[in-house]
N, CA, C and O atoms as a GROMACS GRO file, in nm:
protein
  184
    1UNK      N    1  -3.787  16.640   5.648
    1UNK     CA    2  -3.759  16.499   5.685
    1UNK      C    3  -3.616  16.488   5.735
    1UNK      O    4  -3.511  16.504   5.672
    2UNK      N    5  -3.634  16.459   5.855
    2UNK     CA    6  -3.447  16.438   5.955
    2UNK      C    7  -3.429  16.312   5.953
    2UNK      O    8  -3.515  16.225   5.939
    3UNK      N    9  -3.270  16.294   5.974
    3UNK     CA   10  -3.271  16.198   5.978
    3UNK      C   11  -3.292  16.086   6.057
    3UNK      O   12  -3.284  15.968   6.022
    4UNK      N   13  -3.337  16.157   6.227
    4UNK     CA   14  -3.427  16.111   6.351
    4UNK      C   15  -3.528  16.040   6.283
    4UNK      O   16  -3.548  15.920   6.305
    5UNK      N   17  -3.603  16.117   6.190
    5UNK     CA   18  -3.751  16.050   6.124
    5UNK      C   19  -3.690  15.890   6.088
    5UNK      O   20  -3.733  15.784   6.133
    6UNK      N   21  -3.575  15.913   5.991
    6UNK     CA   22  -3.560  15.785   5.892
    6UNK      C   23  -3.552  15.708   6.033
    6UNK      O   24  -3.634  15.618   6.049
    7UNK      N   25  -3.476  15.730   6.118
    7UNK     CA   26  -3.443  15.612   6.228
    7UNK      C   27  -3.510  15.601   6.340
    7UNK      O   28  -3.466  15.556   6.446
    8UNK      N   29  -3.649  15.654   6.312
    8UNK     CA   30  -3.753  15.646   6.411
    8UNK      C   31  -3.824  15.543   6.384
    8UNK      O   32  -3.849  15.440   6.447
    9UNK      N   33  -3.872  15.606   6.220
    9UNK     CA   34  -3.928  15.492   6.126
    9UNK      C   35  -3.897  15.338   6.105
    9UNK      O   36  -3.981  15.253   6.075
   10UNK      N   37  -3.688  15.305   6.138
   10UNK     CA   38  -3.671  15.193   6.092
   10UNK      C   39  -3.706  15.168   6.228
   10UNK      O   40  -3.801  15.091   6.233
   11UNK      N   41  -3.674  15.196   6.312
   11UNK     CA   42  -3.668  15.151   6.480
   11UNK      C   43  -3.858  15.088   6.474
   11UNK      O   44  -3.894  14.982   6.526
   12UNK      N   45  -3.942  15.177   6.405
   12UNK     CA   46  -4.066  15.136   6.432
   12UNK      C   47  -4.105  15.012   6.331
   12UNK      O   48  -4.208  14.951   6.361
   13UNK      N   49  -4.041  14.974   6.226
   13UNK     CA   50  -4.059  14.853   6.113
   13UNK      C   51  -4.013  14.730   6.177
   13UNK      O   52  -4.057  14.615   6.166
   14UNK      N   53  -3.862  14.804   6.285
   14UNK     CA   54  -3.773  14.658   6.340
   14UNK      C   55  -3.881  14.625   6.429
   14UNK      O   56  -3.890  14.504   6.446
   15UNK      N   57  -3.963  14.691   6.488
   15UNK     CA   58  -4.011  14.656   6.632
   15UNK      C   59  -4.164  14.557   6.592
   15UNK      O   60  -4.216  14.470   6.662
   16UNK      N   61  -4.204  14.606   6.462
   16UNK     CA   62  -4.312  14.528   6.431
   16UNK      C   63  -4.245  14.373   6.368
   16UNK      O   64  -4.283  14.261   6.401
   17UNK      N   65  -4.155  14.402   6.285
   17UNK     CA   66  -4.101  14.303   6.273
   17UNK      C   67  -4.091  14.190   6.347
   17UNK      O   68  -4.140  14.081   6.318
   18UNK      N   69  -4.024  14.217   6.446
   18UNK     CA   70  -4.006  14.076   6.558
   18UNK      C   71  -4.125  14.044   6.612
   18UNK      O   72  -4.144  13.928   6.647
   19UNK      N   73  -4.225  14.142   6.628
   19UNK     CA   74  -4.320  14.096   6.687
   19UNK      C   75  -4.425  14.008   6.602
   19UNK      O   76  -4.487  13.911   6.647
   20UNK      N   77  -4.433  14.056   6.477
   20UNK     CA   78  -4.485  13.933   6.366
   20UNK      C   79  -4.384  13.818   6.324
   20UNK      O   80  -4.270  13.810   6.368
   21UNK      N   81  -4.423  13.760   6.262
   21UNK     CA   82  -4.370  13.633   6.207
   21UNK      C   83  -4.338  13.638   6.111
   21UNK      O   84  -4.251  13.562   6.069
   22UNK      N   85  -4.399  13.737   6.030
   22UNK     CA   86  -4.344  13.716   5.899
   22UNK      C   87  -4.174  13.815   5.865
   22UNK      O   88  -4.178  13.909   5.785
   23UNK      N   89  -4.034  13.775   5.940
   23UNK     CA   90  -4.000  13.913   5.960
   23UNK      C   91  -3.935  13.904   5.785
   23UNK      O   92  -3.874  14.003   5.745
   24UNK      N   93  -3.944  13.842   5.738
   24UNK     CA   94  -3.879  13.854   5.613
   24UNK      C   95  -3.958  13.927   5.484
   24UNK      O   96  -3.895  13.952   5.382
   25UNK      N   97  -4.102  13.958   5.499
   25UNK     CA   98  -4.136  14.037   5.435
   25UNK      C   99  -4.122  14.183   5.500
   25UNK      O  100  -4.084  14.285   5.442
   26UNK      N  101  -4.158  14.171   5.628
   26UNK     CA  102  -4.116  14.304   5.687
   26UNK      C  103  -3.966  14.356   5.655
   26UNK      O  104  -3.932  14.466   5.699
   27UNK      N  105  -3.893  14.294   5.595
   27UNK     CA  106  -3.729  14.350   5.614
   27UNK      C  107  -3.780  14.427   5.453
   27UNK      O  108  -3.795  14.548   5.434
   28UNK      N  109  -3.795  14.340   5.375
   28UNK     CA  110  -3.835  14.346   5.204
   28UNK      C  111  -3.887  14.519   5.205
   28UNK      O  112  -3.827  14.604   5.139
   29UNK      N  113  -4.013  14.552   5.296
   29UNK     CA  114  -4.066  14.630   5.282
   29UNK      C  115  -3.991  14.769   5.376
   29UNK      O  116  -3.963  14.881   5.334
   30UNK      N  117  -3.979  14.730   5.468
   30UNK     CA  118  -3.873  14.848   5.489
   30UNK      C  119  -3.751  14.871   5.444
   30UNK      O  120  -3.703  14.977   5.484
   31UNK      N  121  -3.668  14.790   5.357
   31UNK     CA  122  -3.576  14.830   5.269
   31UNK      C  123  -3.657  14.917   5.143
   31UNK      O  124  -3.597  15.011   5.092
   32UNK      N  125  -3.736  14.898   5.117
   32UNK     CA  126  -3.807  14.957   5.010
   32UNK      C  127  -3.842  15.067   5.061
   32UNK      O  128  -3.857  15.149   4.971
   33UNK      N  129  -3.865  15.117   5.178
   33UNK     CA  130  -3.928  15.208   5.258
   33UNK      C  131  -3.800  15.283   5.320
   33UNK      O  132  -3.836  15.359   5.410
   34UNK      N  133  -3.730  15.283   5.309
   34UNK     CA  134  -3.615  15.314   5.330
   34UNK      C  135  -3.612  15.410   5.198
   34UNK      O  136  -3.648  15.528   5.192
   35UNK      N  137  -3.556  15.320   5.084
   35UNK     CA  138  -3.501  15.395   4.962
   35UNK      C  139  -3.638  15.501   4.935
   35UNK      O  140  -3.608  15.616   4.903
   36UNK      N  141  -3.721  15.483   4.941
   36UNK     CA  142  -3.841  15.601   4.900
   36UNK      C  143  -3.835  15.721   4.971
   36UNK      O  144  -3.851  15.835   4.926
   37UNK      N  145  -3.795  15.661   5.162
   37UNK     CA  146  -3.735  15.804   5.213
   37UNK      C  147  -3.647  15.844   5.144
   37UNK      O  148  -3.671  15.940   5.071
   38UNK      N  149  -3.539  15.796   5.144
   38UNK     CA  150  -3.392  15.860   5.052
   38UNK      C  151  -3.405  15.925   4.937
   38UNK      O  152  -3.331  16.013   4.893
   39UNK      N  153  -3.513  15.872   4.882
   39UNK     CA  154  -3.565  15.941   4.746
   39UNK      C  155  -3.577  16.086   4.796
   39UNK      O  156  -3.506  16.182   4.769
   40UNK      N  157  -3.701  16.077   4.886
   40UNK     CA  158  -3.769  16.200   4.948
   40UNK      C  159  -3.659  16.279   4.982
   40UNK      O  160  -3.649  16.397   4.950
   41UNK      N  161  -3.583  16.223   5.040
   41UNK     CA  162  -3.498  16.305   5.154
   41UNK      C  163  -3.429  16.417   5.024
   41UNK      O  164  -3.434  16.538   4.999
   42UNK      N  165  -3.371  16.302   4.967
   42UNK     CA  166  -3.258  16.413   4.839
   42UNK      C  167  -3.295  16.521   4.732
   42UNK      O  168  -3.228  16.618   4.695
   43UNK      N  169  -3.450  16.468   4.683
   43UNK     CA  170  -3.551  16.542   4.673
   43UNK      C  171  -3.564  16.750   4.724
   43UNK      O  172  -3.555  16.870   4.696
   44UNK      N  173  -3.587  16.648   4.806
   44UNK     CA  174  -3.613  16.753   4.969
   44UNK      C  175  -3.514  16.884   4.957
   44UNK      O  176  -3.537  17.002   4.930
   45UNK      N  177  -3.374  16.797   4.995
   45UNK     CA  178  -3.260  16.868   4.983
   45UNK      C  179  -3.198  16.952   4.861
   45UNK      O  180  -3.139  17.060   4.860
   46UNK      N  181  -3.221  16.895   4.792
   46UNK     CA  182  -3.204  16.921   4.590
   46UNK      C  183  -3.259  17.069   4.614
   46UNK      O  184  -3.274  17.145   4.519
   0.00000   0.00000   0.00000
């Protein structure tokens, strides 16, 4: 997991985001989706 992935991934949450309405659960869930990569990532690295 690079860190291209993590910022592919947010680039792909922001993009659904605006395009729904709801963007305030979308932020909720990719902050959460975020830290689970980070989990992974350090994990990973460990």
């Amino acid at each position: 997991m690079s860190i291209d992935m993590v910022l592919f991934c947010n680039g792909q949450i922001r993009k659904r985001a605006m395009s729904d309405s709801v963007l305030s659960i979308d932020m909720t869930l990719s902050v959460n989706f975020n830290n689970i990569i980070l989990q992974a990532a350090n994990t990973y690295i460990l």
